[in-house]
Backbone as ProteinMPNN parsed JSONL, in Angstrom:
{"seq_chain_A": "XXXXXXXXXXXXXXXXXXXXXXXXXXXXXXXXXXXXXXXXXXXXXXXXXXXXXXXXXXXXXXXXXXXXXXXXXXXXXXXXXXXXXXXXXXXXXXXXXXXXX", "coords_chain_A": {"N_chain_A": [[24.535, 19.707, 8.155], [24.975, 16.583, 7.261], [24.355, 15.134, 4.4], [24.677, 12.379, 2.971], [25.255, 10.831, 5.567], [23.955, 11.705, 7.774], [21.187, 12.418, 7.541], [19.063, 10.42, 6.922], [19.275, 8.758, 8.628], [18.769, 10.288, 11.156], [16.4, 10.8, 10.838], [14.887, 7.789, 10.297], [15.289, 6.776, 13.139], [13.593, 8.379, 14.627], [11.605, 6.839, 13.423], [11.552, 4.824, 14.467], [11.582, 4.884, 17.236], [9.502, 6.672, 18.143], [6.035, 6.967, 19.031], [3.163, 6.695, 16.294], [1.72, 9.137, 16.378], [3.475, 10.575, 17.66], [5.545, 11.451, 15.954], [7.339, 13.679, 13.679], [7.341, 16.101, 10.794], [10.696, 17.005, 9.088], [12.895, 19.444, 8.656], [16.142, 20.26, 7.196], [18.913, 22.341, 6.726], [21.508, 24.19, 5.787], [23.09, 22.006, 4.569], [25.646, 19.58, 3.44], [28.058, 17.474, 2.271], [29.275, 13.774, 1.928], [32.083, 14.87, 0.953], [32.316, 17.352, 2.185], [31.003, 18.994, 0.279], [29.612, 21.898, 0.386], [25.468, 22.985, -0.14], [23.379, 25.053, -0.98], [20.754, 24.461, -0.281], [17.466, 23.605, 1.051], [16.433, 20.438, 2.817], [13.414, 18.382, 2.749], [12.243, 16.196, 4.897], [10.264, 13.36, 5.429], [8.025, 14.692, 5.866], [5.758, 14.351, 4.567], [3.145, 11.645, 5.364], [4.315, 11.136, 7.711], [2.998, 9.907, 9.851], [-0.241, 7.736, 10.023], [-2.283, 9.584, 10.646], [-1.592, 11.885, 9.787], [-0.93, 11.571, 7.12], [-3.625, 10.902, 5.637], [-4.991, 13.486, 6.621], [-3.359, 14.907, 4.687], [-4.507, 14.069, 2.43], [-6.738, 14.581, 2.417], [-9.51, 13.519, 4.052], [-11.111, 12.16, 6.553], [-10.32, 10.16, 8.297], [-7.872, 7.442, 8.897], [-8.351, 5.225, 8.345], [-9.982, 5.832, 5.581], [-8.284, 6.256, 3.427], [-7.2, 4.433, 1.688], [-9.527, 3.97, -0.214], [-9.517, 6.475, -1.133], [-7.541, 6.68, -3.049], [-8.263, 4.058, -4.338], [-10.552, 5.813, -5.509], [-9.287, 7.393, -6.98], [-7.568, 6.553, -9.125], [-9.283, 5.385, -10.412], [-10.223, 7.463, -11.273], [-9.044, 9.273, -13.535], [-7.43, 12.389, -13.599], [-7.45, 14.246, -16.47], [-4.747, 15.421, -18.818], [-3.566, 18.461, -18.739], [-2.66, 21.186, -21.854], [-0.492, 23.428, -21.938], [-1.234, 26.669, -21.459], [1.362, 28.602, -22.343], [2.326, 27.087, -24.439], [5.145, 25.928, -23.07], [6.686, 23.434, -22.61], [7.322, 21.779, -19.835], [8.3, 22.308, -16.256], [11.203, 24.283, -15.353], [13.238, 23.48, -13.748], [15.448, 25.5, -11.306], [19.195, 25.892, -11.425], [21.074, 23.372, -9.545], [23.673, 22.706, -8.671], [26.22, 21.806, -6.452], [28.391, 23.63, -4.314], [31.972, 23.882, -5.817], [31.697, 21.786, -7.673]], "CA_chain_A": [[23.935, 18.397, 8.195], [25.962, 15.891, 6.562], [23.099, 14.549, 3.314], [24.678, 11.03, 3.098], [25.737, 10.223, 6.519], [23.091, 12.036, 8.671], [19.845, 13.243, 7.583], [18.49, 9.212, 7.224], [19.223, 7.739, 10.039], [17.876, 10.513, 12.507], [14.586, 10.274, 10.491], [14.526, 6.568, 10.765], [15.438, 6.73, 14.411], [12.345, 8.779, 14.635], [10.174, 6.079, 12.908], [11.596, 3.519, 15.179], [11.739, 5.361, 18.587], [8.29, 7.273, 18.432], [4.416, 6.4, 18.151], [2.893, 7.712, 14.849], [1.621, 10.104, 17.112], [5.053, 11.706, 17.847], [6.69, 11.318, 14.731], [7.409, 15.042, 12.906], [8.542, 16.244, 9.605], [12.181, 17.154, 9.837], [13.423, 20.746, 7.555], [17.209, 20.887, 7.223], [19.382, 23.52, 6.478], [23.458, 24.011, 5.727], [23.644, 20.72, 3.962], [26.879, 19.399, 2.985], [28.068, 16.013, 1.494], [30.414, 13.392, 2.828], [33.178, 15.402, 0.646], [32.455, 18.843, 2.185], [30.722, 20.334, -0.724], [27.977, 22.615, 0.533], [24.844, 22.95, -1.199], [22.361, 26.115, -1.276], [19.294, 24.143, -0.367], [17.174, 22.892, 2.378], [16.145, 19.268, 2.478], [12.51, 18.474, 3.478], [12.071, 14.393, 4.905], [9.408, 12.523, 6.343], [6.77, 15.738, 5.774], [4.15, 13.823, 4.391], [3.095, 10.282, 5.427], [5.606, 10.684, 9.037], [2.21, 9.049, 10.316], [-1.483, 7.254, 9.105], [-3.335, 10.594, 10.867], [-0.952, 13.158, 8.833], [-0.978, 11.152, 5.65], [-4.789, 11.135, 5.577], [-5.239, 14.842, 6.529], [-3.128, 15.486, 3.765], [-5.041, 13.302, 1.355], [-8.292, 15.056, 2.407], [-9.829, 12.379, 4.024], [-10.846, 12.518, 8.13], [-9.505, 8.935, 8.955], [-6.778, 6.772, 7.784], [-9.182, 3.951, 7.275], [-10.341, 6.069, 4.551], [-7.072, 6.657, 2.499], [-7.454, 3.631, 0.193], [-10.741, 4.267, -1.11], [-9.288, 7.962, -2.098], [-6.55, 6.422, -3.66], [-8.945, 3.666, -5.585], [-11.232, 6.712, -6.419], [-8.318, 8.424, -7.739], [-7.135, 5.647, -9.544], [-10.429, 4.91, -11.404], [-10.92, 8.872, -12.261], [-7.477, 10.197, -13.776], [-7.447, 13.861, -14.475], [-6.912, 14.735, -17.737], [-3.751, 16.373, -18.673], [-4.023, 19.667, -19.931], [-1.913, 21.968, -22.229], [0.011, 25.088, -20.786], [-1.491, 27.746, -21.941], [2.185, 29.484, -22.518], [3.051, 26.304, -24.866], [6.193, 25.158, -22.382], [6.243, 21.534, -22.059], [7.47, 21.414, -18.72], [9.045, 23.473, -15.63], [12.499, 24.318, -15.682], [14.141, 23.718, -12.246], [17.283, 26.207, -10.919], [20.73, 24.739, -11.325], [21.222, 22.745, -7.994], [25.263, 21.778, -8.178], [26.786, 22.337, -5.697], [29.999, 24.376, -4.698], [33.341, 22.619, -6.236], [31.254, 21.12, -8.578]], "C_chain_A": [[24.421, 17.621, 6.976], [24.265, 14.911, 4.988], [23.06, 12.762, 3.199], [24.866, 10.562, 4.761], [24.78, 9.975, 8.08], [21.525, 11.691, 8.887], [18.838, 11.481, 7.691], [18.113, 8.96, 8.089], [18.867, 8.362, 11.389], [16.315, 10.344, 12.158], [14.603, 8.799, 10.737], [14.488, 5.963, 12.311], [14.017, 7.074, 14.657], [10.956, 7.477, 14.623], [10.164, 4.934, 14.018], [11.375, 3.398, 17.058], [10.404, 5.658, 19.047], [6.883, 6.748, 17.896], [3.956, 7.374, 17.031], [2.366, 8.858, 15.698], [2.334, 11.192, 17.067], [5.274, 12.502, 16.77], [6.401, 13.145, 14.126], [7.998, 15.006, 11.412], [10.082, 16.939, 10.044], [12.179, 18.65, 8.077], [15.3, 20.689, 7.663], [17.767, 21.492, 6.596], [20.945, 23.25, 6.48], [24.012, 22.31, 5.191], [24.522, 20.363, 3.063], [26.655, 18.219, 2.784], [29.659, 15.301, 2.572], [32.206, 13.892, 2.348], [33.441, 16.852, 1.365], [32.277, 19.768, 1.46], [29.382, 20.618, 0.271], [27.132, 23.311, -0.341], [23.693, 24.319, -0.57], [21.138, 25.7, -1.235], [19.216, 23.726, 0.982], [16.471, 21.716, 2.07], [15.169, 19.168, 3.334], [11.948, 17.028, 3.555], [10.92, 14.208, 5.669], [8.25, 14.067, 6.33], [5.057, 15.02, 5.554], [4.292, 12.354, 4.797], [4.11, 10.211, 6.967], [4.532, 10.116, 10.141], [0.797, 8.906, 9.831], [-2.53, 9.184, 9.337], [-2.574, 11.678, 10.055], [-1.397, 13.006, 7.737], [-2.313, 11.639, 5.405], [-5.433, 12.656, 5.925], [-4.406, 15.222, 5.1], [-3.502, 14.794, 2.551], [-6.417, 14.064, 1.774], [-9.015, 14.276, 2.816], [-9.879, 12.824, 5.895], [-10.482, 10.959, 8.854], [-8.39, 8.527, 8.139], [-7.311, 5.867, 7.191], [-10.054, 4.225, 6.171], [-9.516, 6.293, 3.646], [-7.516, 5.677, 1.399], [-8.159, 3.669, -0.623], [-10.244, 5.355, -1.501], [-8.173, 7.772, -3.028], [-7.444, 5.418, -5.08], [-9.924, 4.492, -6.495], [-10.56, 7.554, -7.586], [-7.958, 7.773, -9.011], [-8.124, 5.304, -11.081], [-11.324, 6.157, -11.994], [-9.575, 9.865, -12.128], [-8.088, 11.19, -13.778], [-6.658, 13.916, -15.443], [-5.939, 15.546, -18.044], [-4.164, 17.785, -19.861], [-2.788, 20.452, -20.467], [-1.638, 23.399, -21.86], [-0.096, 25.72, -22.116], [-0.119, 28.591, -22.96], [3.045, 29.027, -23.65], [4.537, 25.497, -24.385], [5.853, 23.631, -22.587], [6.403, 21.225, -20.398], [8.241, 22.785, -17.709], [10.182, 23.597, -15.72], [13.308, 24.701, -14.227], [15.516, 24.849, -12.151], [18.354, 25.312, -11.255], [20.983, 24.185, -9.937], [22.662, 22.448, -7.772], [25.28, 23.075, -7.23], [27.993, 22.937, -5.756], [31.022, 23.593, -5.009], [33.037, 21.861, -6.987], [31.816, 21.5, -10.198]], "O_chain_A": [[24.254, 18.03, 5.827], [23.394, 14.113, 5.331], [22.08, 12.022, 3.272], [24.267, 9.496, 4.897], [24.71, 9.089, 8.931], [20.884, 11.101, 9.757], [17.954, 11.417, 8.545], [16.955, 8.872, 8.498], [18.68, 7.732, 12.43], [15.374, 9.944, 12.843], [14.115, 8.648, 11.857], [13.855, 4.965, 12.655], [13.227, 6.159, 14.89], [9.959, 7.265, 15.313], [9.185, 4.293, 14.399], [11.15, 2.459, 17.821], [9.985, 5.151, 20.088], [6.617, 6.28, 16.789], [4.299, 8.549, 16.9], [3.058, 9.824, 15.376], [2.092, 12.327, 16.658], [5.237, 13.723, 16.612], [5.296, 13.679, 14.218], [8.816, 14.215, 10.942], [10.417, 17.284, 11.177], [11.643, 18.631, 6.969], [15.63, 21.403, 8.61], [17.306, 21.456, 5.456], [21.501, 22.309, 7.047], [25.058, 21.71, 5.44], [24.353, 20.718, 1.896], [25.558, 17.684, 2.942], [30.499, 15.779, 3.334], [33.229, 13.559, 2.946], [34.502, 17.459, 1.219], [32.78, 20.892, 1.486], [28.513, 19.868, 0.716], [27.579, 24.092, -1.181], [23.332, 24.149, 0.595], [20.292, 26.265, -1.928], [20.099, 23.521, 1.816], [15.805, 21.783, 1.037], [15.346, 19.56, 4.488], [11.306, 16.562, 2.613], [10.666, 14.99, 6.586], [7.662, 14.083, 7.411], [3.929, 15.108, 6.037], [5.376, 11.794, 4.637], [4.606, 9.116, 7.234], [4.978, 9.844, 11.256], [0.41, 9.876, 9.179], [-3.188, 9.765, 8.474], [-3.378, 12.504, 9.622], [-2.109, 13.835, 7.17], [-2.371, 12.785, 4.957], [-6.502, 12.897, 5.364], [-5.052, 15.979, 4.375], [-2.757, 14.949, 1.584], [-7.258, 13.833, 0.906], [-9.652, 13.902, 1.831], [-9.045, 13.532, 6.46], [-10.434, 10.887, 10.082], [-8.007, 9.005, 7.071], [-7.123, 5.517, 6.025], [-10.788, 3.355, 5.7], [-10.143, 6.672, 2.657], [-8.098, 6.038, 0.376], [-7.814, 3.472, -1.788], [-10.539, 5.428, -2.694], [-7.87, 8.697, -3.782], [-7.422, 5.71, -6.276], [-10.188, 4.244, -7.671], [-10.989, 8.111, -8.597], [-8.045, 8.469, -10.023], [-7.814, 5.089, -12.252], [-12.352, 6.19, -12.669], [-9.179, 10.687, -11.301], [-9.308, 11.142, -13.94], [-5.444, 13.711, -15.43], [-6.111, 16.657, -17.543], [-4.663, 17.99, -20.967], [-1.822, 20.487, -19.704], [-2.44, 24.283, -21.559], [0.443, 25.577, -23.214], [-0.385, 29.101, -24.048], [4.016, 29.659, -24.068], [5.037, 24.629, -25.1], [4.802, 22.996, -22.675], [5.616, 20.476, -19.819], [8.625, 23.867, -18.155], [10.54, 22.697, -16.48], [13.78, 25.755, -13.8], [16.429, 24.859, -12.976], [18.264, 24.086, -11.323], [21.09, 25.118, -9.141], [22.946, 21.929, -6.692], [24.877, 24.234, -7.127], [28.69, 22.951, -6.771], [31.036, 22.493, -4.457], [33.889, 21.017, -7.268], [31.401, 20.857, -11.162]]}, "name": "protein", "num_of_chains": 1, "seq": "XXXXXXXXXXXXXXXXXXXXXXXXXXXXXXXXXXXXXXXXXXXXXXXXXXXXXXXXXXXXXXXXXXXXXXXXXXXXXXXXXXXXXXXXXXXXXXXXXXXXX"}
């Protein structure tokens, strides 16, 4: 699955073809570039939010016409950041280049 050329425009097809109903997340796999480098990952689009009844199940929430209020609740009660226990500052992703890189 080509990363620039492909993976977009069948998800947007999706958004444009199907009722939110339909619509799915999409997983791909064997993803290459428009040079022919292939990359060691899988690319995961349109998972969250690929319609109002997904989004809102995955906000915790049993309608969509409740999303905003969980967003202004959220909004108006940060969570506090806390310090890692292990002193890290942050995570430290894998190397992602790809091959021929």
């Amino acid at each position: 699955m080509n990363r620039d050329t492909e993976i977009i425009p069948l998800v947007r097809w999706q958004f444009r073809a199907l009722n939110q109903s339909q619509r799915k997340g999409w997983l791909f796999d064997n993803i290459i570039d428009s040079l022919g480098r292939m990359f060691d990952v899988s690319v995961a689009v349109a998972i969250s939010g690929a319609s109002p009844a997904m989004y809102a199940l995955e906000m915790g929430v049993k309608t969509p016409a409740e999303i905003n209020a969980k967003w202004l609740h959220a909004m108006k009660n940060p969570i506090k950041p806390e310090r890692s226990s292990s002193g890290e500052g942050s995570y430290q992703r894998p190397d992602l280049r790809c091959e021929g890189s």
